[in-house]
Each structure stands twice: as structure tokens, then as C-alpha cells.
PDB file of N, CA, C, O and CB in Angstrom:
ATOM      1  N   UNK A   1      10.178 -12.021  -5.529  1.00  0.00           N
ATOM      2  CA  UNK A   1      10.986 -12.964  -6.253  1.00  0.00           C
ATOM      3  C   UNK A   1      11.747 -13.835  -5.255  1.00  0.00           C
ATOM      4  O   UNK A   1      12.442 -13.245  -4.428  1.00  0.00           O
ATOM      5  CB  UNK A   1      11.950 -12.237  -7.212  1.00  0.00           C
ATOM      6  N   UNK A   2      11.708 -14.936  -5.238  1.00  0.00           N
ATOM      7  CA  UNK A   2      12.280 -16.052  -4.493  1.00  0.00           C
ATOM      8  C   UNK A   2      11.353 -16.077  -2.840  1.00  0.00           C
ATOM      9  O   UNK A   2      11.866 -16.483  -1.797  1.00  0.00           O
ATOM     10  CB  UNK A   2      14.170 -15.720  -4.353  1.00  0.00           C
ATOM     11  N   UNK A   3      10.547 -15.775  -2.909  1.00  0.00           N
ATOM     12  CA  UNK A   3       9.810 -15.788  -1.030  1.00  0.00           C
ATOM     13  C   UNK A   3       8.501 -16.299  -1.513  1.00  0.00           C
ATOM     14  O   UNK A   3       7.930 -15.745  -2.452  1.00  0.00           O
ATOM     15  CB  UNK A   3       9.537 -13.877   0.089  1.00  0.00           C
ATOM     16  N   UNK A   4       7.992 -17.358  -0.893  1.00  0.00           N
ATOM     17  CA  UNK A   4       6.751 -18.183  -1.089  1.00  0.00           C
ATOM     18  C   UNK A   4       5.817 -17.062  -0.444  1.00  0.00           C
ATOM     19  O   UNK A   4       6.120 -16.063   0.208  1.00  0.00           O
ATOM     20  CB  UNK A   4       6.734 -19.830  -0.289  1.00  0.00           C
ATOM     21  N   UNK A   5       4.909 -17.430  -0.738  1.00  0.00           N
ATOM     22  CA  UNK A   5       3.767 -15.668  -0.988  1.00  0.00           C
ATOM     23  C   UNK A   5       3.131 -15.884   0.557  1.00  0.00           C
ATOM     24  O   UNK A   5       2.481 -14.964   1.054  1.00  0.00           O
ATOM     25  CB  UNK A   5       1.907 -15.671  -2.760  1.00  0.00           C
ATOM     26  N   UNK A   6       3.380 -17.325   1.401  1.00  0.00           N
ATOM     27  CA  UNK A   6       2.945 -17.719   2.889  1.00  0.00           C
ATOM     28  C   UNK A   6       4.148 -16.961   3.933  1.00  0.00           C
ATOM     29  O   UNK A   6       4.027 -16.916   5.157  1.00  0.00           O
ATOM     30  CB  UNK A   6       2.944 -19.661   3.087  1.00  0.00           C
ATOM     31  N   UNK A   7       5.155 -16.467   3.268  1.00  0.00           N
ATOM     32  CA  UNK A   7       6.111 -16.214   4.340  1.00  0.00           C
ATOM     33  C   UNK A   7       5.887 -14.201   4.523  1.00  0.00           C
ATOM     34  O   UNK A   7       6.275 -13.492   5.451  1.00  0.00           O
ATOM     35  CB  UNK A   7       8.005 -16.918   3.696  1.00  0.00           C
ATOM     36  N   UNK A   8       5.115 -13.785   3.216  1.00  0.00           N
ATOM     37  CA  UNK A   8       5.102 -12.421   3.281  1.00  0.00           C
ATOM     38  C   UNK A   8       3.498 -11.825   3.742  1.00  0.00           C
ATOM     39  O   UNK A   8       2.536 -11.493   3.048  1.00  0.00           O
ATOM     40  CB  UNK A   8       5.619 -11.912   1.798  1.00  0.00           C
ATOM     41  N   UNK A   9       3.621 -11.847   4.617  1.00  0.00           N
ATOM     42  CA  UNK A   9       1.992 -11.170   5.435  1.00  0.00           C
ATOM     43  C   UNK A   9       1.797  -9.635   5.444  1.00  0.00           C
ATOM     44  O   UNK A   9       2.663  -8.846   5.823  1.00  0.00           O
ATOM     45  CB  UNK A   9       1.900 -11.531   7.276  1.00  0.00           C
ATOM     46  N   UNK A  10       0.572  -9.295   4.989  1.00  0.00           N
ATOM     47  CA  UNK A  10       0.149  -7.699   5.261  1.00  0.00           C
ATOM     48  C   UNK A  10      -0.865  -7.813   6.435  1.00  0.00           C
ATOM     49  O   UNK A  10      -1.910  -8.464   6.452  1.00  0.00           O
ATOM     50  CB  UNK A  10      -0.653  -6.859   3.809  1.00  0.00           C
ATOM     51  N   UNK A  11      -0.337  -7.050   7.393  1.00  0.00           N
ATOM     52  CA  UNK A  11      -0.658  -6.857   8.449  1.00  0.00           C
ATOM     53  C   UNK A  11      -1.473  -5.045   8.791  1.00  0.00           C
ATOM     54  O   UNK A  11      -0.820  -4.034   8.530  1.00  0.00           O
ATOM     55  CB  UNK A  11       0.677  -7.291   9.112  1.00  0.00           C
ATOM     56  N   UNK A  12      -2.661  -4.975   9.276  1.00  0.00           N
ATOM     57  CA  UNK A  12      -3.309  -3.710   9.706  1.00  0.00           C
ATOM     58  C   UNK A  12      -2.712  -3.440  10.929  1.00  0.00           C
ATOM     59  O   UNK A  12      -2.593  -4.524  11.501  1.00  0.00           O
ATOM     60  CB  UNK A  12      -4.836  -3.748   9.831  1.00  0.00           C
ATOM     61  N   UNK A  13      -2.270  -2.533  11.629  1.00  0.00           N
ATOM     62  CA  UNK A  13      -1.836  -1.823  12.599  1.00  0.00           C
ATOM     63  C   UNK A  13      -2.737  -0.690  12.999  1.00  0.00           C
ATOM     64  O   UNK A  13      -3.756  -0.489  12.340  1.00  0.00           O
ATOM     65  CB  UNK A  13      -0.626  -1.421  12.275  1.00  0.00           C
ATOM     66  N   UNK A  14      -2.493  -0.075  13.841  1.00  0.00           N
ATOM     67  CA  UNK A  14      -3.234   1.545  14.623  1.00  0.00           C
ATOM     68  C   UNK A  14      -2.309   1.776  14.825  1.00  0.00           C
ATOM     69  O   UNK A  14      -1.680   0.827  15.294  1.00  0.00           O
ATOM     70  CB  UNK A  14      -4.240   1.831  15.932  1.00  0.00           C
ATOM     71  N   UNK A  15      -1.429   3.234  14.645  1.00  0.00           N
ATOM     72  CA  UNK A  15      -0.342   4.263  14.675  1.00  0.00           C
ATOM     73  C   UNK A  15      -0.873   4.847  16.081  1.00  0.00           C
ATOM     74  O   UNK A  15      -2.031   4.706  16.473  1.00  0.00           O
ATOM     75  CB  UNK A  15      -0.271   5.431  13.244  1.00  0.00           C
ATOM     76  N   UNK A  16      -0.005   5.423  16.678  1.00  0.00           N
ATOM     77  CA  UNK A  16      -0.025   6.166  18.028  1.00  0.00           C
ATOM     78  C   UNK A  16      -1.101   7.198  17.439  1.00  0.00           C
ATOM     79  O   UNK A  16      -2.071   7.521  18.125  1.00  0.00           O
ATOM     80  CB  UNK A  16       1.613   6.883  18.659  1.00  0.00           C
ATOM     81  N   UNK A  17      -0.902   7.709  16.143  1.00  0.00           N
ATOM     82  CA  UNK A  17      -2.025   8.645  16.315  1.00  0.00           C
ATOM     83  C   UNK A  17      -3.505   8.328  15.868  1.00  0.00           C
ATOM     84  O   UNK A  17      -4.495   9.047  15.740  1.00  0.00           O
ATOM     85  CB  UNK A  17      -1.652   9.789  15.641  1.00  0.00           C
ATOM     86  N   UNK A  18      -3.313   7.178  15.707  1.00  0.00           N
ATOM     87  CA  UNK A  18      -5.318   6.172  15.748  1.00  0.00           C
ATOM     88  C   UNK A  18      -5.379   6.104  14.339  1.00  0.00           C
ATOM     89  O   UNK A  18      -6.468   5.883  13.808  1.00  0.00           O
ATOM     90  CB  UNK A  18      -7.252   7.284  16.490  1.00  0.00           C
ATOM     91  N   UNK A  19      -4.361   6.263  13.659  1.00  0.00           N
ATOM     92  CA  UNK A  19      -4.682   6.362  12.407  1.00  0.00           C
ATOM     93  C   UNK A  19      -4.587   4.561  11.808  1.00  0.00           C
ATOM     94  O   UNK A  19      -3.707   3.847  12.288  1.00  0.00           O
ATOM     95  CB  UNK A  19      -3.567   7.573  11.687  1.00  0.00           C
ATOM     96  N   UNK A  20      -5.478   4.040  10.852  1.00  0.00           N
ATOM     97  CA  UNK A  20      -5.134   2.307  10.994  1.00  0.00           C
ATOM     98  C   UNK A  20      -4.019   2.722   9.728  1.00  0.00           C
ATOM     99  O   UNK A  20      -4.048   3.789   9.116  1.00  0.00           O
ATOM    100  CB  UNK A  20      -6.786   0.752  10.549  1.00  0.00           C
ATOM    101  N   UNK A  21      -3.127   1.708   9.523  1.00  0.00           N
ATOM    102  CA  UNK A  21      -1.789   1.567   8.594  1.00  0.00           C
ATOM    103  C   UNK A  21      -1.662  -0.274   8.620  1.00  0.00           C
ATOM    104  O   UNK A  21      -1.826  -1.254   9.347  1.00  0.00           O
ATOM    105  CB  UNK A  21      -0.099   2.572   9.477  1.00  0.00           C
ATOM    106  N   UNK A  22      -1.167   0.233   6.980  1.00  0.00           N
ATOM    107  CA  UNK A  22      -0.709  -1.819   6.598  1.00  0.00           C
ATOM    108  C   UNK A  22       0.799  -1.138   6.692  1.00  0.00           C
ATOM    109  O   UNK A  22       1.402  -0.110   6.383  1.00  0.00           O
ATOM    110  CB  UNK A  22      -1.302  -2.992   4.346  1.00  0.00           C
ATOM    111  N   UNK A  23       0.979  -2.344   7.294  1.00  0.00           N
ATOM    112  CA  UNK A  23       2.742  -3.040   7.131  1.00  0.00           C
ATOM    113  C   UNK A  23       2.773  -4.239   6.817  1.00  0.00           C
ATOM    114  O   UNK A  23       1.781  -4.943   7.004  1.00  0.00           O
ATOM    115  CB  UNK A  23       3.713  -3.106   8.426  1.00  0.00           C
ATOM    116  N   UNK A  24       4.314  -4.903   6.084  1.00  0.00           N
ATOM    117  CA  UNK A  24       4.212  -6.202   5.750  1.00  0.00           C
ATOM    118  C   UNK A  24       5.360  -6.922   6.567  1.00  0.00           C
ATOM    119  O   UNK A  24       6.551  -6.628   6.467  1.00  0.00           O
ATOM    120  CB  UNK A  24       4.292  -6.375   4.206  1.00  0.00           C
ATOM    121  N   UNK A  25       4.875  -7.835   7.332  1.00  0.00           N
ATOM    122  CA  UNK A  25       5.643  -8.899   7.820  1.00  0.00           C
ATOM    123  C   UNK A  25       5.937 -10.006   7.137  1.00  0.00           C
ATOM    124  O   UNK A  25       5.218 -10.762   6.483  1.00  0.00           O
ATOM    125  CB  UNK A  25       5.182  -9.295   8.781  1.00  0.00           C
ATOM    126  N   UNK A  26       7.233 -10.010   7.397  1.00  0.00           N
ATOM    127  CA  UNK A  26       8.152 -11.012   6.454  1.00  0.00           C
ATOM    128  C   UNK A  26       8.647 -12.162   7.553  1.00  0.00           C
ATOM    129  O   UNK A  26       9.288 -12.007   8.592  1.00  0.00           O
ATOM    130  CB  UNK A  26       9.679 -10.099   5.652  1.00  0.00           C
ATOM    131  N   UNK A  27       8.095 -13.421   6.919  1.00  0.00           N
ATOM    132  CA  UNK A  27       7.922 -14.403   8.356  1.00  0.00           C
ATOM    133  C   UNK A  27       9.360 -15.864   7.571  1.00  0.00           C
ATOM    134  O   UNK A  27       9.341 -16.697   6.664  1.00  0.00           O
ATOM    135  CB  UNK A  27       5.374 -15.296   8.628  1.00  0.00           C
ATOM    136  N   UNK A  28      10.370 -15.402   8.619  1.00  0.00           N
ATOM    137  CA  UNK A  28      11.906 -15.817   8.246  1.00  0.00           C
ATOM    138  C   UNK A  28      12.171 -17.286   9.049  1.00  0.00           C
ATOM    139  O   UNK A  28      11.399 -17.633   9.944  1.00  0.00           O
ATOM    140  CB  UNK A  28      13.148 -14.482   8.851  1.00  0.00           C
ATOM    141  N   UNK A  29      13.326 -18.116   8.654  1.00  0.00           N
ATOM    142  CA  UNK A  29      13.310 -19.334   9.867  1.00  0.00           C
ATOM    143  C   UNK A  29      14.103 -19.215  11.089  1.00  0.00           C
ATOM    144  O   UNK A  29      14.532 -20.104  11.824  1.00  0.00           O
ATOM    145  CB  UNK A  29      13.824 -20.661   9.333  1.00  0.00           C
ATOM    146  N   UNK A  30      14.278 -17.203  11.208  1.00  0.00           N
ATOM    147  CA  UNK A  30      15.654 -16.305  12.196  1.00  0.00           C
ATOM    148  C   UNK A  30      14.455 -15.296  12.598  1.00  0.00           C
ATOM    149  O   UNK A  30      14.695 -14.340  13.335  1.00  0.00           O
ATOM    150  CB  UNK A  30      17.455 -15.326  11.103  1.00  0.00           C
ATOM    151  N   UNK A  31      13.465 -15.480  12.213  1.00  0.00           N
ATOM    152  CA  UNK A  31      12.106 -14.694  13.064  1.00  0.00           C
ATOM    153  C   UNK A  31      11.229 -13.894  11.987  1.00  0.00           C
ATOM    154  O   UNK A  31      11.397 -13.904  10.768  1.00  0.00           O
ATOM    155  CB  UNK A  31      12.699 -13.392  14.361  1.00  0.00           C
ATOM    156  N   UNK A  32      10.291 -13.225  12.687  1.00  0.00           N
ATOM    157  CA  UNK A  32       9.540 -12.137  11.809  1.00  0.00           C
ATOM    158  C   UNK A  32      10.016 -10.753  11.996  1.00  0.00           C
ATOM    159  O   UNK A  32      10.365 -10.218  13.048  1.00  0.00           O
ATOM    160  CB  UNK A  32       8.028 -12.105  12.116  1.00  0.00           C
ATOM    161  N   UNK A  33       9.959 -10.113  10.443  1.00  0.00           N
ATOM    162  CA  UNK A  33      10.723  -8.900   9.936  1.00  0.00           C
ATOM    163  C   UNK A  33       9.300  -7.828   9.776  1.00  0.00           C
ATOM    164  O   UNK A  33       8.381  -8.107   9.006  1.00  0.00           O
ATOM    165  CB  UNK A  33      11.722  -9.282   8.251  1.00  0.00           C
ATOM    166  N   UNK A  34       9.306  -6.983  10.359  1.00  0.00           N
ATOM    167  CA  UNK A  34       8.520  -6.008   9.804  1.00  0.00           C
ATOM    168  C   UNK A  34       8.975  -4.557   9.605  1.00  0.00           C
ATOM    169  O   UNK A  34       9.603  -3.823  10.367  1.00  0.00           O
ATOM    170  CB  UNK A  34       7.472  -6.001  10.519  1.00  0.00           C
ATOM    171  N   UNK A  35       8.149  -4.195   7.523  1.00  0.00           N
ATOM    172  CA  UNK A  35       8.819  -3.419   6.993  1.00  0.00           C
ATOM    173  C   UNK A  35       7.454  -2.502   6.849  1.00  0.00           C
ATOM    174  O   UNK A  35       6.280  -2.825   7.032  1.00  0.00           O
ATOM    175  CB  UNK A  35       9.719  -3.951   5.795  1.00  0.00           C
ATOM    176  N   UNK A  36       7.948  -1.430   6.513  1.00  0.00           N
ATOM    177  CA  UNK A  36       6.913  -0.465   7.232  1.00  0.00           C
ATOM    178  C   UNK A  36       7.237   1.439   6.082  1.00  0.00           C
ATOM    179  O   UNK A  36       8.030   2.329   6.391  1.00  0.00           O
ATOM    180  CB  UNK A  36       7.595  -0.389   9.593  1.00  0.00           C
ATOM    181  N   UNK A  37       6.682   1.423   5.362  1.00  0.00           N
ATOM    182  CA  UNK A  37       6.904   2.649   4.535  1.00  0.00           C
ATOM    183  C   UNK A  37       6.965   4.035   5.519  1.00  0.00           C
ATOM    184  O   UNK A  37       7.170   5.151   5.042  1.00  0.00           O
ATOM    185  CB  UNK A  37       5.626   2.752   3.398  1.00  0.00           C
ATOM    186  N   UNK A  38       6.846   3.893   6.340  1.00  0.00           N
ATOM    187  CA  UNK A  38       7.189   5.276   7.257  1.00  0.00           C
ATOM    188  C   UNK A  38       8.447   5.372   7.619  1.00  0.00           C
ATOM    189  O   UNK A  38       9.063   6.402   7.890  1.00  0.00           O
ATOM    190  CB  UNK A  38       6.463   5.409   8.577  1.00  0.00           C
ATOM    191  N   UNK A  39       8.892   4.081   7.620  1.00  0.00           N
ATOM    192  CA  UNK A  39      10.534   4.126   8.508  1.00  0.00           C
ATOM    193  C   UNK A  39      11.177   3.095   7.629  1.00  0.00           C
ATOM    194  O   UNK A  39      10.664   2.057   7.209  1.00  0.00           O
ATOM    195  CB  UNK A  39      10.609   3.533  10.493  1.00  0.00           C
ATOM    196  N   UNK A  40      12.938   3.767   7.326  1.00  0.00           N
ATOM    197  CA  UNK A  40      13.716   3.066   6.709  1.00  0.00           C
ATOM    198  C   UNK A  40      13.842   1.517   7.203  1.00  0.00           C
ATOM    199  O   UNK A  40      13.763   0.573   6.416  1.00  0.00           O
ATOM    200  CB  UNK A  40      14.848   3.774   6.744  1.00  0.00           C
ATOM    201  N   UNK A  41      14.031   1.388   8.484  1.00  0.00           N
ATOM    202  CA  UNK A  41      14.870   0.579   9.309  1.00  0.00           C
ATOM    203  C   UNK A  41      13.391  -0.674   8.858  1.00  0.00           C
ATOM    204  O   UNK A  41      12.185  -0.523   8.660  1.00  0.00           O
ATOM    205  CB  UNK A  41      15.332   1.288  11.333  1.00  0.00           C
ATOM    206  N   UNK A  42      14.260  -1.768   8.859  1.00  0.00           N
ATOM    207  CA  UNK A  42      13.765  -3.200   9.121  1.00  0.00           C
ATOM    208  C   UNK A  42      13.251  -3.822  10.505  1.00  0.00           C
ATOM    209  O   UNK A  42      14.137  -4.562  10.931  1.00  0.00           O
ATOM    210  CB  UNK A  42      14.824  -3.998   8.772  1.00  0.00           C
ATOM    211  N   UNK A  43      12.847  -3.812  10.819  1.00  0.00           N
ATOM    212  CA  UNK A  43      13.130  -4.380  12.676  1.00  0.00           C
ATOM    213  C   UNK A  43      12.399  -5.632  12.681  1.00  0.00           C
ATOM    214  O   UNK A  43      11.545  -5.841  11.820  1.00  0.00           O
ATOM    215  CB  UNK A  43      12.334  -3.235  14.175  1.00  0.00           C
ATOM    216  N   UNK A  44      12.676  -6.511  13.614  1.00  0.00           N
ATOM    217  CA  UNK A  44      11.756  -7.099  14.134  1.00  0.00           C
ATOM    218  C   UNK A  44      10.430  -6.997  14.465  1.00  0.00           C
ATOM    219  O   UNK A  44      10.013  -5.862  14.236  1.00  0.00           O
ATOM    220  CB  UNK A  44      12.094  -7.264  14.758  1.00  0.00           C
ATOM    221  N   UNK A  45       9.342  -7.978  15.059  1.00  0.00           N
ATOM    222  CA  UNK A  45       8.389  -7.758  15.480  1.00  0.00           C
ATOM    223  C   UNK A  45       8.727  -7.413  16.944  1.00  0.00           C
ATOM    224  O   UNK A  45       8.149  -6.454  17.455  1.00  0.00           O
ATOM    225  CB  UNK A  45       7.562  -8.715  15.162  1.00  0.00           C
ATOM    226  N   UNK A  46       9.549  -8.067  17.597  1.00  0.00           N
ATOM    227  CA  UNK A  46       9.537  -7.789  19.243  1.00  0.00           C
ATOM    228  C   UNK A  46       9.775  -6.050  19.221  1.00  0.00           C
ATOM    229  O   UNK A  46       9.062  -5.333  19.923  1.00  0.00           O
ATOM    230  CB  UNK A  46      11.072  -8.798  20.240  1.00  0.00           C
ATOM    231  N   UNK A  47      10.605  -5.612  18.541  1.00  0.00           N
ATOM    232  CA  UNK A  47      11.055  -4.727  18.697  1.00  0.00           C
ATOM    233  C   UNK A  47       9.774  -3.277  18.095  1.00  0.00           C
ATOM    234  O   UNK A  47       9.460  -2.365  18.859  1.00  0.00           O
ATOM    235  CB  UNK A  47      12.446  -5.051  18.069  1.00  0.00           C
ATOM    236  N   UNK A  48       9.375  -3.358  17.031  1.00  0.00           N
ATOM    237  CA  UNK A  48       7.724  -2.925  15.887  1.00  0.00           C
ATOM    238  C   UNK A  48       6.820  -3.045  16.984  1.00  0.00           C
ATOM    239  O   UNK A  48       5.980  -2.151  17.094  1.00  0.00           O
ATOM    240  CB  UNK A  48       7.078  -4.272  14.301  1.00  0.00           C
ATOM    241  N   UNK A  49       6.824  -4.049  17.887  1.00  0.00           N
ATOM    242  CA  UNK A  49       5.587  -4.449  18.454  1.00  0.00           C
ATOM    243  C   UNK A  49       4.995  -2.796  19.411  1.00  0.00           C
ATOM    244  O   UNK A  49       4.051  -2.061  19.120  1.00  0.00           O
ATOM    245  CB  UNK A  49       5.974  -6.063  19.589  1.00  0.00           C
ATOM    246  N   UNK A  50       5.816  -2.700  20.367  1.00  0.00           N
ATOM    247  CA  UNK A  50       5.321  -1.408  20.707  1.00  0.00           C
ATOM    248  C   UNK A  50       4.969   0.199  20.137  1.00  0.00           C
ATOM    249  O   UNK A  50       4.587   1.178  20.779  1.00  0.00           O
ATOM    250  CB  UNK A  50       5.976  -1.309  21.407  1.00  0.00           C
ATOM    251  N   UNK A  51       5.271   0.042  18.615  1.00  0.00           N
ATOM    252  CA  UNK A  51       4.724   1.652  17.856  1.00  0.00           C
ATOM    253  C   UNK A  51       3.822   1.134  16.911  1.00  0.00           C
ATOM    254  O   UNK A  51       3.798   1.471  15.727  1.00  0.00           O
ATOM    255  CB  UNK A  51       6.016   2.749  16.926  1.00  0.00           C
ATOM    256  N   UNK A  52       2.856   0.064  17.604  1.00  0.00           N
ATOM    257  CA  UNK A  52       1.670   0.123  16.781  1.00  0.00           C
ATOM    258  C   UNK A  52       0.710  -0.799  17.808  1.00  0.00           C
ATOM    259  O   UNK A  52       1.145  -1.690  18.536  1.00  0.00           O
ATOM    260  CB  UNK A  52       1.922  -0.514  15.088  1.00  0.00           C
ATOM    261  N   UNK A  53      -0.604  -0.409  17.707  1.00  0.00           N
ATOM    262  CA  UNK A  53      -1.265  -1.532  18.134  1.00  0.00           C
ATOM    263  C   UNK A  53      -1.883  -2.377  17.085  1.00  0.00           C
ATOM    264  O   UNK A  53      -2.600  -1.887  16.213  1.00  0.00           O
ATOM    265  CB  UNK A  53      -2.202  -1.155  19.023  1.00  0.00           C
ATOM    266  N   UNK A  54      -1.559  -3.896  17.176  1.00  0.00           N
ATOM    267  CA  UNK A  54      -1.943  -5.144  16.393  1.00  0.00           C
ATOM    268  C   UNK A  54      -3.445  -5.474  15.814  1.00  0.00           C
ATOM    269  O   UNK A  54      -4.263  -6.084  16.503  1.00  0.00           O
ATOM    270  CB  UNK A  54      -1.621  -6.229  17.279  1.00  0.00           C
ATOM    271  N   UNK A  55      -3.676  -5.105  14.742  1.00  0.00           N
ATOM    272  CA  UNK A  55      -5.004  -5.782  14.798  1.00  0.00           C
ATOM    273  C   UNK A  55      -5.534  -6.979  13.927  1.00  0.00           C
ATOM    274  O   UNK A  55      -6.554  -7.609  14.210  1.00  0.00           O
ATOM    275  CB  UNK A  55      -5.853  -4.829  14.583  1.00  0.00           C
ATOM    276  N   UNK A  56      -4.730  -7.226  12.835  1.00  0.00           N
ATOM    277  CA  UNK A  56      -4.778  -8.499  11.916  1.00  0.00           C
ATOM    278  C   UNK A  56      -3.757  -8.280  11.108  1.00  0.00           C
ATOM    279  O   UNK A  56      -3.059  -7.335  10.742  1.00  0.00           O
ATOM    280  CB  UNK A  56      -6.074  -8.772  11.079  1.00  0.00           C
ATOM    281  N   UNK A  57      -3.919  -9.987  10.842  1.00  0.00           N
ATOM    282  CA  UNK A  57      -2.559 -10.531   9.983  1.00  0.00           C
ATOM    283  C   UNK A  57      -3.229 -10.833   8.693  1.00  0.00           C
ATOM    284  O   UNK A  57      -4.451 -10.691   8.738  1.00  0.00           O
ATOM    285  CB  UNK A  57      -1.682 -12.034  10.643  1.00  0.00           C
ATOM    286  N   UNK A  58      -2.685 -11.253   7.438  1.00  0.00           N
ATOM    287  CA  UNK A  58      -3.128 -11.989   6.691  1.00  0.00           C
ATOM    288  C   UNK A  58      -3.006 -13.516   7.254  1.00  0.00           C
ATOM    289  O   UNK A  58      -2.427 -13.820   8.297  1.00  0.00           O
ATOM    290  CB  UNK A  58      -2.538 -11.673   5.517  1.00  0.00           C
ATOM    291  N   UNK A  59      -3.741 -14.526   6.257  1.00  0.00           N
ATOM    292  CA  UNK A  59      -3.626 -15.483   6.814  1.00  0.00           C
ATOM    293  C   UNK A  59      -2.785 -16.129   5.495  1.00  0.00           C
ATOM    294  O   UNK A  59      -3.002 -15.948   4.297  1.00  0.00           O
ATOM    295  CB  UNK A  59      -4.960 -16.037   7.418  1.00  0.00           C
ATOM    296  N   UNK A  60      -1.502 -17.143   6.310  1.00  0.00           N
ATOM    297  CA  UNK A  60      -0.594 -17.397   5.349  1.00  0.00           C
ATOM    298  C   UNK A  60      -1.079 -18.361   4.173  1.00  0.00           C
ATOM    299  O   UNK A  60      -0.679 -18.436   3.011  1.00  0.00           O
ATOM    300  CB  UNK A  60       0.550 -17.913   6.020  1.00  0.00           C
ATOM    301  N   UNK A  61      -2.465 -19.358   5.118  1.00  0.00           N
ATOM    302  CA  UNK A  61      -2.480 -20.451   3.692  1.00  0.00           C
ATOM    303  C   UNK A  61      -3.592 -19.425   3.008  1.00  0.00           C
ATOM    304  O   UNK A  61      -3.466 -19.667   1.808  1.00  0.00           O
ATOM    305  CB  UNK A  61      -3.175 -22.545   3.969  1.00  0.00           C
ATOM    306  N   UNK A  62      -4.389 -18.632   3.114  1.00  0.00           N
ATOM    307  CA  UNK A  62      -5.091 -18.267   2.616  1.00  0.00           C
ATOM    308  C   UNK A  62      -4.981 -16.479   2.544  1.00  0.00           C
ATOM    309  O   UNK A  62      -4.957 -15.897   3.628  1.00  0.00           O
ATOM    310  CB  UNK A  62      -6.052 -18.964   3.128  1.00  0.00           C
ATOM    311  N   UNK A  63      -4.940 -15.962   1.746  1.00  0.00           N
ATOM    312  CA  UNK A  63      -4.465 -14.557   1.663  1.00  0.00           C
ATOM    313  C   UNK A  63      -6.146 -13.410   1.361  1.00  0.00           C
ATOM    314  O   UNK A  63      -6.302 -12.189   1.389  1.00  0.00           O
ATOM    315  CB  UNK A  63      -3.095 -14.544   0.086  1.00  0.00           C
ATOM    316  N   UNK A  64      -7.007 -14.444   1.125  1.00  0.00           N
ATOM    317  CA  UNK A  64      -8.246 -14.002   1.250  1.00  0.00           C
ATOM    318  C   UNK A  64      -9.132 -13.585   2.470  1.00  0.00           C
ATOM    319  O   UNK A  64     -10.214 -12.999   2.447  1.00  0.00           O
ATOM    320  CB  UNK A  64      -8.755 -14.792   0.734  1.00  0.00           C
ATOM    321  N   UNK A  65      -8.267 -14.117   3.753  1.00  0.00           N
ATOM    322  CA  UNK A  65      -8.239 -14.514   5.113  1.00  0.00           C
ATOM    323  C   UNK A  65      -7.515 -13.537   5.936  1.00  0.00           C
ATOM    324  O   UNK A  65      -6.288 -13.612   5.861  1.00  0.00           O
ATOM    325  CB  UNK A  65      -7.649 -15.828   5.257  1.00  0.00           C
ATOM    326  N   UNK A  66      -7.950 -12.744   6.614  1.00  0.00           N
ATOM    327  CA  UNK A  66      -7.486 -12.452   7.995  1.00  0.00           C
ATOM    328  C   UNK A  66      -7.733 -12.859   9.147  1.00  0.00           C
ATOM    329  O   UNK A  66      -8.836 -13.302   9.469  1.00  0.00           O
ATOM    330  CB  UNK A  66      -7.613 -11.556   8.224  1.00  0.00           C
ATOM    331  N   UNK A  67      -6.675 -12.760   9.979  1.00  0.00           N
ATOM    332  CA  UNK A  67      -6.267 -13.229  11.449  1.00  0.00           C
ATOM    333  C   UNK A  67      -6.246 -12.101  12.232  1.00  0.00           C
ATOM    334  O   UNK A  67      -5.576 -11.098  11.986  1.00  0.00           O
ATOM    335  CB  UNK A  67      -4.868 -13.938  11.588  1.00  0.00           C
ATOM    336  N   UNK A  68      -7.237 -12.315  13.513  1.00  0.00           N
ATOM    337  CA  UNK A  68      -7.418 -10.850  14.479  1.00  0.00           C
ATOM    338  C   UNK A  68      -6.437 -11.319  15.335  1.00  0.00           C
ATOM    339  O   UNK A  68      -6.625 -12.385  15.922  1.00  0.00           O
ATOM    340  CB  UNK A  68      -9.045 -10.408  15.352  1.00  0.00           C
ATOM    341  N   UNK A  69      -5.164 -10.529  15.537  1.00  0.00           N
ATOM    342  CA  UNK A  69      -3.866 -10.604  16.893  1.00  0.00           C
ATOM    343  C   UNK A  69      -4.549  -9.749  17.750  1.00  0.00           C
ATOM    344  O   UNK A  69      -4.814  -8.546  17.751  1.00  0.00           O
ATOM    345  CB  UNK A  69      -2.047  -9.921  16.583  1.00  0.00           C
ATOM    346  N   UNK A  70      -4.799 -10.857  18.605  1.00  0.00           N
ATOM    347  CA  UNK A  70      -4.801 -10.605  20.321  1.00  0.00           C
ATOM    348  C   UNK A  70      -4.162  -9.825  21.180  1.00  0.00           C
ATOM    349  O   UNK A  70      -4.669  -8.874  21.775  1.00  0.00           O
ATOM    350  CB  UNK A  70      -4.494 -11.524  20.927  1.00  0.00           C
ATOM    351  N   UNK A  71      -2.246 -10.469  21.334  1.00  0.00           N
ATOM    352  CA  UNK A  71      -1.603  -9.581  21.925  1.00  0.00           C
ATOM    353  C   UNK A  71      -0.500  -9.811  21.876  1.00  0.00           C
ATOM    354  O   UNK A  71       0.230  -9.290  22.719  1.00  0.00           O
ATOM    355  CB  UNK A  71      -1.887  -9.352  22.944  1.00  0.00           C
ATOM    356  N   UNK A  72       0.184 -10.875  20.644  1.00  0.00           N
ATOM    357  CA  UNK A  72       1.112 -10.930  19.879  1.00  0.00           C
ATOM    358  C   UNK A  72       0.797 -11.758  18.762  1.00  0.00           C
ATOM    359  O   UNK A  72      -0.264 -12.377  18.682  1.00  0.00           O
ATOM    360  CB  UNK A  72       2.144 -11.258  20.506  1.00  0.00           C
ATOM    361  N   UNK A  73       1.769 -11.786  17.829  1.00  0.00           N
ATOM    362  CA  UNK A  73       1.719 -12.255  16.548  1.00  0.00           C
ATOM    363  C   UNK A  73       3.133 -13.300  16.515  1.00  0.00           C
ATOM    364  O   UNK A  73       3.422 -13.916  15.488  1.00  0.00           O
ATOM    365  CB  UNK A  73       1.697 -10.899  15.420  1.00  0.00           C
TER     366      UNK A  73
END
């Protein structure tokens, strides 16, 4: 409710233990938020970035679309 459906991305991850996991990044005009059902806390991406390895984004104009992250997002 109130967030244009381009600013909220589901993103695939790999967990330290190889296991793949979605999280959703919430893309703000104060940065990207990623929220994550394992852990209460909100964090950033800079901060998220190291307890997962990256492997696609949704793509914002198109949600039918994924984006393979390289080695940041």
C-alpha cells in the first residue's frame, strides 16, 4: 500500500549454508532496504551484502524479468 510495485524487488540469494533464499529489497530515494524473514532487523544492502551471496534481482520495469548481480546491486 502506497510503494509503486518498481521500488519493491524480490531478490534470490545463497545463505552461508548453500541453501538459495528470496529476500525483498525495498529500493528508497535514502538507499536500498533489505528485509529478509530470517531476521527481524531491516538493514541495508551494504550492510545484507556480506550474509548472502547475490544472484538476481527482479527487474523493476518488468517483474516477469530477472537481473543476474555480478557483484553488487
Amino acid at each position: 500500500m502506497g510503494w509503486p510495485s518498481g521500488t519493491l524487488l524480490l531478490s534470490e540469494v545463497v545463505l552461508r549454508s548453500g541453501e538459495h533464499h528470496l529476500i525483498l529489497v525495498a529500493r528508497t530515494n535514502v538507499g536500498d532496504f533489505v528485509m529478509d524473514n530470517l531476521t527481524q532487523a531491516v538493514r541495508t544492502v551494504a550492510v545484507a551484502k556480506s550474509d548472502y551471496k547475490w544472484v538476481r534481482i527482479e527487474s523493476s520495469d518488468n517483474p516477469e524479468f530477472w537481473n543476474k548481480i555480478r557483484e553488487r546491486i
